[in-house]
C-alpha positions as a Markdown table, in Angstrom:
| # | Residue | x | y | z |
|---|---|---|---|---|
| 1 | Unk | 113.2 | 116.0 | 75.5 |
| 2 | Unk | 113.6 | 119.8 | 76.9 |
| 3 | Unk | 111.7 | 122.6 | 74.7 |
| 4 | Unk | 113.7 | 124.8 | 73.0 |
| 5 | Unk | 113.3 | 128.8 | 73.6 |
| 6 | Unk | 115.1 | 131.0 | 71.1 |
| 7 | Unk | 115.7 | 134.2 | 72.3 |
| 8 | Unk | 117.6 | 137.5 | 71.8 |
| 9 | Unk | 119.9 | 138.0 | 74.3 |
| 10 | Unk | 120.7 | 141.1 | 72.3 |
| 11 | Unk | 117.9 | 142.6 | 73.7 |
| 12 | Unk | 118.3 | 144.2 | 76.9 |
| 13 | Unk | 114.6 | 143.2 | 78.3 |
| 14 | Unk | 114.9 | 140.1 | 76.6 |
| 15 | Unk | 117.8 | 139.2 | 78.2 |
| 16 | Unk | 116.4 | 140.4 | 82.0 |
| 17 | Unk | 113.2 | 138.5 | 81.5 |
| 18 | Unk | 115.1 | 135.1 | 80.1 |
| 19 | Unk | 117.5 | 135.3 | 82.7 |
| 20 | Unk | 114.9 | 135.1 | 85.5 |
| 21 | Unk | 113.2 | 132.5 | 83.9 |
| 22 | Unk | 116.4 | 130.7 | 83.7 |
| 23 | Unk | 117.7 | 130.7 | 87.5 |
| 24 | Unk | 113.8 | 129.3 | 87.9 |
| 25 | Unk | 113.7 | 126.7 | 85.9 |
| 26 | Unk | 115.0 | 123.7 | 85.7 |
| 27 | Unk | 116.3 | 121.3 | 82.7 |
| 28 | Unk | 112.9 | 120.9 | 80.8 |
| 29 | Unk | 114.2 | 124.0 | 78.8 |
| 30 | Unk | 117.1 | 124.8 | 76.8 |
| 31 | Unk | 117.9 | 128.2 | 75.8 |
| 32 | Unk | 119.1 | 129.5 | 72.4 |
| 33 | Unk | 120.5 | 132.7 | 72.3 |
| 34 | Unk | 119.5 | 134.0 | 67.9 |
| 35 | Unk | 122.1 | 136.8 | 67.9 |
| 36 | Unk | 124.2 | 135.7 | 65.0 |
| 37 | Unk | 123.5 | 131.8 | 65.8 |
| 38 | Unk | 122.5 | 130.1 | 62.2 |
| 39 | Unk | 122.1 | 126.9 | 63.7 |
| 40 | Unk | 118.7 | 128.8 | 65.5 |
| 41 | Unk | 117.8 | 129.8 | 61.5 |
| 42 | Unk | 118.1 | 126.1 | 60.7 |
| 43 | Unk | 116.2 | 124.8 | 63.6 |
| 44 | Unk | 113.4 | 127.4 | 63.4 |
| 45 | Unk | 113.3 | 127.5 | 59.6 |
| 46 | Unk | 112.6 | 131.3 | 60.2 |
| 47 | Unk | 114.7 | 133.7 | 59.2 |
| 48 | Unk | 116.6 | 137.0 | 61.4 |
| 49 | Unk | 113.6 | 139.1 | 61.6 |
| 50 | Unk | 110.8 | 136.4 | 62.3 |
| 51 | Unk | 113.0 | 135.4 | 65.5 |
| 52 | Unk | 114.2 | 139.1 | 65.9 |
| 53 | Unk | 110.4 | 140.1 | 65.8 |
| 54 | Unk | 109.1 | 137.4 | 68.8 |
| 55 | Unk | 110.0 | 134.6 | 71.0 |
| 56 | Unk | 110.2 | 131.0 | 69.9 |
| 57 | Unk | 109.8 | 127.6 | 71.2 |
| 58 | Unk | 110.3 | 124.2 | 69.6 |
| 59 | Unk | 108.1 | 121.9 | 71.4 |
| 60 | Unk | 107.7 | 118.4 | 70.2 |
| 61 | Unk | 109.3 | 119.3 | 67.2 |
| 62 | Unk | 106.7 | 122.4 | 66.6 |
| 63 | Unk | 107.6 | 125.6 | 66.3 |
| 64 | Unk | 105.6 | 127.7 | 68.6 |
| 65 | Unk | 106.3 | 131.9 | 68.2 |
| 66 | Unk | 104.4 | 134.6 | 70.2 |
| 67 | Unk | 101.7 | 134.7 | 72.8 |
| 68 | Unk | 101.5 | 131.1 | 72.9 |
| 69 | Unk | 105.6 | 130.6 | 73.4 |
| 70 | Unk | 105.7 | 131.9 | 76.8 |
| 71 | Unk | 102.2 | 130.3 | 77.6 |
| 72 | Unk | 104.4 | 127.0 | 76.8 |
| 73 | Unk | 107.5 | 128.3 | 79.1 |
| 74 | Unk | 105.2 | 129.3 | 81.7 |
| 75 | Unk | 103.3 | 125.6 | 82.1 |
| 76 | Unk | 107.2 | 124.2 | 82.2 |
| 77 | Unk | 108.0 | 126.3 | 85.2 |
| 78 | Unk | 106.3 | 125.4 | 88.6 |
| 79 | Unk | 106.6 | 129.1 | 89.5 |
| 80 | Unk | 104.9 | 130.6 | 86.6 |
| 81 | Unk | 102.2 | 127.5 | 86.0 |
| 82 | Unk | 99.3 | 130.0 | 87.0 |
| 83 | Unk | 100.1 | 132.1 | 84.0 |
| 84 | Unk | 100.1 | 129.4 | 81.6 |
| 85 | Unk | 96.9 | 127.9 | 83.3 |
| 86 | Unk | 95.5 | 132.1 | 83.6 |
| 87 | Unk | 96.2 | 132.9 | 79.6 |
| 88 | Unk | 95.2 | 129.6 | 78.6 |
| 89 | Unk | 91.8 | 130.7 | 79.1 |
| 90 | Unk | 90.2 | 132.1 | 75.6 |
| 91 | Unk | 89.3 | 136.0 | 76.5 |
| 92 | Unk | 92.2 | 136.6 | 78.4 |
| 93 | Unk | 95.0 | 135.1 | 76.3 |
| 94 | Unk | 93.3 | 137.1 | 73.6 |
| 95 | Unk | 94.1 | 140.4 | 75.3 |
| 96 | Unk | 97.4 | 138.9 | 76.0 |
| 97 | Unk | 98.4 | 137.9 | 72.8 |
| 98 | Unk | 97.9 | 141.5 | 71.2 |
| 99 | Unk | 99.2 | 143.2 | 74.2 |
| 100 | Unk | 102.1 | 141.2 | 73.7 |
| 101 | Unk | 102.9 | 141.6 | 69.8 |
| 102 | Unk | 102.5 | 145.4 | 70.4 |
| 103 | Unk | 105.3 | 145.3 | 73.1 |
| 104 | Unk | 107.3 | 142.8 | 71.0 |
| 105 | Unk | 106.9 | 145.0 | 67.8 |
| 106 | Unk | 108.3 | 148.0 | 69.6 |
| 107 | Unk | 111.1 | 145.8 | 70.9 |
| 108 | Unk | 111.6 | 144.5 | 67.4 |
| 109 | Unk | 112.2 | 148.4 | 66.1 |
| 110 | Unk | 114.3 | 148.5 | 68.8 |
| 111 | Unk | 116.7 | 146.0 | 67.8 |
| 112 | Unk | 116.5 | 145.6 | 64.1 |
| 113 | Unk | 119.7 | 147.0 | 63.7 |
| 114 | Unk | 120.9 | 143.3 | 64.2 |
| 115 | Unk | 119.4 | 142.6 | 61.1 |
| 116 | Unk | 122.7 | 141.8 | 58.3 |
C-alpha cells in the first residue's frame, strides 16, 4: 500500500522540492496535491490551514504531519534513506523538527491566501 503525501503544489518551494522527490522515487508514494482538493480534507481529517501549515503523510492509515512526514518520505526513497536514518536520531531530528516548523510557518504566511 503506497504512503500518501499531501502537499501544496500551490507553493512554489513546495512544489520544486515534491517534484524532485517525485522523478526519484518510485511507486511506494502517491502524491496529493491539497489546493482546493476536499477529498485530501476527508482523508486527513484536517482542515485547509492544518495541511496549508505543513506536509502530510498517511502511512498505515496514520496521519503523520511535520518533521516526521518527510523523515517517512525520506526512508521510502533509496536516495534520501541517509536522511531518514540521519534525523531519526533523537538530538538531531530535534533541531530538525523546529528548524523545519519555522521554515514551514513562514511558508504558511506565505500562502494563506489560499485559505476560502
Amino acid at each position: 500500500m503506497a504512503i500518501k503525501v499531501f502537499f501544496n503544489n500551490s507553493c512554489s518551494i513546495c512544489r520544486l522540492e515534491i517534484n524532485h522527490y517525485k522523478k526519484v522515487a518510485d511507486s511506494n508514494l502517491e502524491w496529493v496535491d491539497i489546493t482546493n482538493n476536499e477529498e485530501a480534507l476527508k482523508l486527513t481529517s484536517k482542515s485547509q490551514e492544518e495541511l496549508l501549515r505543513r506536509l502530510h503523510v498517511i502511512d498505515n492509515g496514520q496521519v503523520i504531519e511535520g518533521a516526521k512526514a518527510f523523515v517517512i518520505i525520506w526512508s521510502m526513497i533509496p536516495k534520501y534513506n541517509f536522511l531518514s536514518k540521519l534525523f531519526s536520531i533523537k538530538p538531531l531530528f530535534f533541531l530538525f523538527h523546529y528548524t523545519y516548523e519555522f521554515v514551514a510557518y513562514f511558508l504558511f504566511l506565505k500562502n494563506k491566501n489560499q485559505l476560502k
